[in-house]
C-alpha positions as CSV (number, residue, x, y, z in Angstrom):
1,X,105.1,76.4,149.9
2,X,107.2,74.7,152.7
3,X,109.8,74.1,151.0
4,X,109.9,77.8,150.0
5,X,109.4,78.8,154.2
6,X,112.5,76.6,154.7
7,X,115.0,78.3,152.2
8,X,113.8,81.4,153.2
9,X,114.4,80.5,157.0
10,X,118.1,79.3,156.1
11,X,118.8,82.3,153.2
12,X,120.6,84.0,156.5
13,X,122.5,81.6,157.7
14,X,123.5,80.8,154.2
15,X,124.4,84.5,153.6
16,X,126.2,85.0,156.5
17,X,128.2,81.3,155.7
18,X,129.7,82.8,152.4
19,X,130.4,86.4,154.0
20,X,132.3,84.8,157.0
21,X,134.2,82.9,154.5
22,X,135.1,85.2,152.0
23,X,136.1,87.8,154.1
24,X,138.3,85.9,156.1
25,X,139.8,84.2,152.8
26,X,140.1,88.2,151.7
27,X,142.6,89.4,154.5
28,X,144.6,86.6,155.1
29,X,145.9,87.1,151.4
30,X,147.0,90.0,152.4
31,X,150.2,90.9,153.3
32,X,152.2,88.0,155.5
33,X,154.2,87.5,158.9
34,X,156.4,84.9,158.3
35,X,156.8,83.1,161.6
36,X,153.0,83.5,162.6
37,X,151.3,83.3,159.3
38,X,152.9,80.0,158.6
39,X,153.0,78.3,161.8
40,X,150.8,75.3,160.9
41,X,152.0,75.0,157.1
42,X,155.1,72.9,157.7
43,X,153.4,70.7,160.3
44,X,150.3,70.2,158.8
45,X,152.4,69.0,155.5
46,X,154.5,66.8,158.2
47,X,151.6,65.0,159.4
48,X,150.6,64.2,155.7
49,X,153.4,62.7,155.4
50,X,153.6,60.4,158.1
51,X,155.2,62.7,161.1
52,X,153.7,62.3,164.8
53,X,153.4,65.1,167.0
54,X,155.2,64.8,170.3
55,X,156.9,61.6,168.9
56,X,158.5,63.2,165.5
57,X,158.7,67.0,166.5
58,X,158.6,69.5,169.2
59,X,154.7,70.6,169.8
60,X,153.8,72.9,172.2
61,X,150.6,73.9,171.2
62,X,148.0,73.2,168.4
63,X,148.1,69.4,167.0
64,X,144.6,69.6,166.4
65,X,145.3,72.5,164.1
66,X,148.2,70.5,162.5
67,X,145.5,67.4,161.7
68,X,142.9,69.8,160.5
69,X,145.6,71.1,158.2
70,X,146.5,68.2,157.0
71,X,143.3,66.5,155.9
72,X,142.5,70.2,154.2
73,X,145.9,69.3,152.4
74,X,144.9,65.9,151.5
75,X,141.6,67.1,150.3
76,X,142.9,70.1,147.9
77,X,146.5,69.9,147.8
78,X,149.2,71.6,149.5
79,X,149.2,75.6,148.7
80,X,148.3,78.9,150.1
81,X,144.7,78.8,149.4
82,X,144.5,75.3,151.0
83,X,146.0,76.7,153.8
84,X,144.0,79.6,154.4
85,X,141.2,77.8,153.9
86,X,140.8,76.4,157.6
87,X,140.7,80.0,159.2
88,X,138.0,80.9,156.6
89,X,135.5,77.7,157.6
90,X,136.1,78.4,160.9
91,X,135.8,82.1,160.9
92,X,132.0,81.1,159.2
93,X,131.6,78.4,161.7
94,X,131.8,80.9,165.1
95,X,129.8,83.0,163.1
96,X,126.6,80.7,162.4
97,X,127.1,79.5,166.1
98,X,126.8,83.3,167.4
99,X,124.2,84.0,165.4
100,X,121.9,80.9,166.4
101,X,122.5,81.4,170.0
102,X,121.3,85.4,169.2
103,X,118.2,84.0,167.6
104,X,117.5,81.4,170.5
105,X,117.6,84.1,173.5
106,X,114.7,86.1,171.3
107,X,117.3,89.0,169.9
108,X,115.7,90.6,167.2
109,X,116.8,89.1,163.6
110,X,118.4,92.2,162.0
111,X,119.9,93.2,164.8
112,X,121.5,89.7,165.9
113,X,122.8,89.6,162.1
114,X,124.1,93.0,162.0
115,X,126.2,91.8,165.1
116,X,126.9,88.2,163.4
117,X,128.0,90.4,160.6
118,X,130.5,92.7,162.7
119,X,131.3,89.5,165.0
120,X,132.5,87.9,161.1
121,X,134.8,90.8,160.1
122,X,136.7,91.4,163.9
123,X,136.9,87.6,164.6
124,X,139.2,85.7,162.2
125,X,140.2,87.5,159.4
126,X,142.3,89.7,162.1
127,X,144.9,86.5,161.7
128,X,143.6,84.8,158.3
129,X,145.8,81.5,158.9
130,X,145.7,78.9,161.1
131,X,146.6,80.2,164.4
132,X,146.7,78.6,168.1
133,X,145.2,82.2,170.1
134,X,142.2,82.2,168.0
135,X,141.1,78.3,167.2
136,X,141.3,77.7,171.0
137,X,139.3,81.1,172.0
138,X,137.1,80.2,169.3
139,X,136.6,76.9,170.2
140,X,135.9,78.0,174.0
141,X,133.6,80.4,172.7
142,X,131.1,77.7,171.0
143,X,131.2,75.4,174.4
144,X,130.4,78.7,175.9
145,X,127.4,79.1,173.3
146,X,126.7,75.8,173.9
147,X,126.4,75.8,178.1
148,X,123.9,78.7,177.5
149,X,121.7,76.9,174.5
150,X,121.4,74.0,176.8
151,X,120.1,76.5,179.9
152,X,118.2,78.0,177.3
153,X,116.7,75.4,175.6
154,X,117.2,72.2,178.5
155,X,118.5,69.9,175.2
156,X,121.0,67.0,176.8
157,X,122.8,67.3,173.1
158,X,124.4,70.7,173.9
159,X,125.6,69.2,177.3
160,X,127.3,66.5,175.3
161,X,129.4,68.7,173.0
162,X,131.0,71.1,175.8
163,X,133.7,68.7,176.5
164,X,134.3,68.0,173.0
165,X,134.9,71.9,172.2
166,X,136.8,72.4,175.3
167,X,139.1,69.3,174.2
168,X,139.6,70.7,171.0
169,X,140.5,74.2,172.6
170,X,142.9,72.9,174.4
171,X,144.6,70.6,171.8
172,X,144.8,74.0,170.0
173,X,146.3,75.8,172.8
174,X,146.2,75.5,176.7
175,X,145.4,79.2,177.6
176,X,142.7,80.2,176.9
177,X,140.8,77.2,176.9
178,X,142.3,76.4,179.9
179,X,141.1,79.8,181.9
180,X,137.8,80.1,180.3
181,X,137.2,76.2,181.3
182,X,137.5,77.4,184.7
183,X,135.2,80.1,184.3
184,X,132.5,77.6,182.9
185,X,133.1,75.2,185.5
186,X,132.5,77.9,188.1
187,X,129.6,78.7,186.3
188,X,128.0,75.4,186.2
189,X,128.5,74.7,189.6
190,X,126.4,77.5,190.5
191,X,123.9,76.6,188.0
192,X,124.2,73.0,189.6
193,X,123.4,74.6,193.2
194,X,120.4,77.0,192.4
195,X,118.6,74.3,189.6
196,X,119.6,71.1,191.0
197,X,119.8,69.7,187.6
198,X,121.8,66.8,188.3
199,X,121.4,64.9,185.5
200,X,123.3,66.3,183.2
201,X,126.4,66.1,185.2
202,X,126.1,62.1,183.1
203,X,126.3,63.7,179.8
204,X,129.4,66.0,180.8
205,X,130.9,62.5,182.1
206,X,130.5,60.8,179.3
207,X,131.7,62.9,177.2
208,X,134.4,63.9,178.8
209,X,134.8,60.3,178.9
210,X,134.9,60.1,175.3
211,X,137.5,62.0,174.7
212,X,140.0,60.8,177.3
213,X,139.4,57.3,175.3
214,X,140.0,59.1,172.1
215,X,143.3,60.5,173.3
216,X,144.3,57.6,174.9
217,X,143.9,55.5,172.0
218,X,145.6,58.2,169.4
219,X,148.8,58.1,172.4
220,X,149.0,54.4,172.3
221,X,148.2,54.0,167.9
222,X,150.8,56.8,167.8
223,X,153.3,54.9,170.4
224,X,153.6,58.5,171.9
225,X,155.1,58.4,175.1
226,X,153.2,59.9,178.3
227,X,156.4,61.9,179.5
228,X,157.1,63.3,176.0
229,X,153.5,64.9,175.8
230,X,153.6,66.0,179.5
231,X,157.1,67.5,178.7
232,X,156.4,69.3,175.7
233,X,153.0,69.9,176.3
């Protein structure tokens, strides 16, 4: 009988999962824009075969995108349905994220997945492919989720993955992780000044902490120079 209540509690995330997908993986089959559409193909196939961004090519935006590619290359082989295949978990990724923050502030359930639903067919699959504009809005948009689930709920593990999405933003592209970062920071401060719930600043820290390591250390296993990635970047 539980385990019946669980499946039934997940049959809409599950539902919404596959639509998200499938959509996505729909559109971006049809009909192409050569310089757009492909943007991350040749990279992500560089990088899988030994290239460093920064060091090996010119990047000026998106070498997160180019890894993600390449580990969905290594995984299923290098082709168009490999390729699209990124935008499509993604595009059901957002969408499960939305949809769980809807159900947290006490929306009511059909109507938070009728929105899930339309927030599934105008995010993604407008692009398809791997693209630097949406993975870093989309990515700015789940540390967004993220600062209001931990208001909501006062859980110090939502506090730890802002920076994490916000560093992924920006590896993806610099605007408009970059403006919405401000925007959150703006936000937090005044959250900060009217709750005086200080203790979460030490989770943003070291998190934020975390990922300056993790860069650092992929700059210096990478022999990337500092003035290369400032240059291009």
């Amino acid at each position: 009988m539980v385990k019946e209540k669980k499946f039934y509690f997940f049959v809409d995330y599950i539902i919404l999962a596959l639509f998200s997908f499938y959509i996505n993986f729909y559109y971006s089959n049809i009909g192409v824009l050569a310089q757009d559409t492909f943007a991350y193909y040749d990279t992500g196939f560089r990088i899988l075969n030994g290239s460093v961004p920064f060091k090996d090519y010119w990047t000026v935006s998106g070498p997160f995108i180019d890894y993600l590619q390449a580990i969905i290359f290594f995984f299923f082989g290098v082709s168009w349905k490999s390729y699209i295949i990124i935008g499509s978990i993604l595009n059901s990724l957002i969408t499960i994220i939305f949809y769980y923050t809807l159900t947290i502030f006490n929306q009511n359930k059909l109507s938070s997945l009728f929105y899930a639903f339309c927030f599934s067919i105008l995010a993604n699959p407008s692009m398809g492919t791997p693209f630097p504009d949406h993975f870093s809005t989309f990515f700015s948009l789940v540390g967004i989720f993220f600062f209001l689930l931990a208001i909501q709920n006062d859980k110090k593990f939502f506090w730890l993955l802002i920076p994490i999405c916000f560093f992924f933003a920006f590896f993806c592209k610099q605007s408009p992780s970059s403006y919405i970062l401000l925007v959150l920071f703006i936000s937090l401060s005044i959250y900060l000044f009217n709750h005086r719930n200080f203790e979460i600043i030490k989770y943003l820290v070291f998190s934020s902490v975390f990922c300056l390591v993790l860069l650092t250390v992929f700059f210096i296993a990478n022999e990337i120079n500092l003035k290369q990635f400032l240059h291009q970047y």
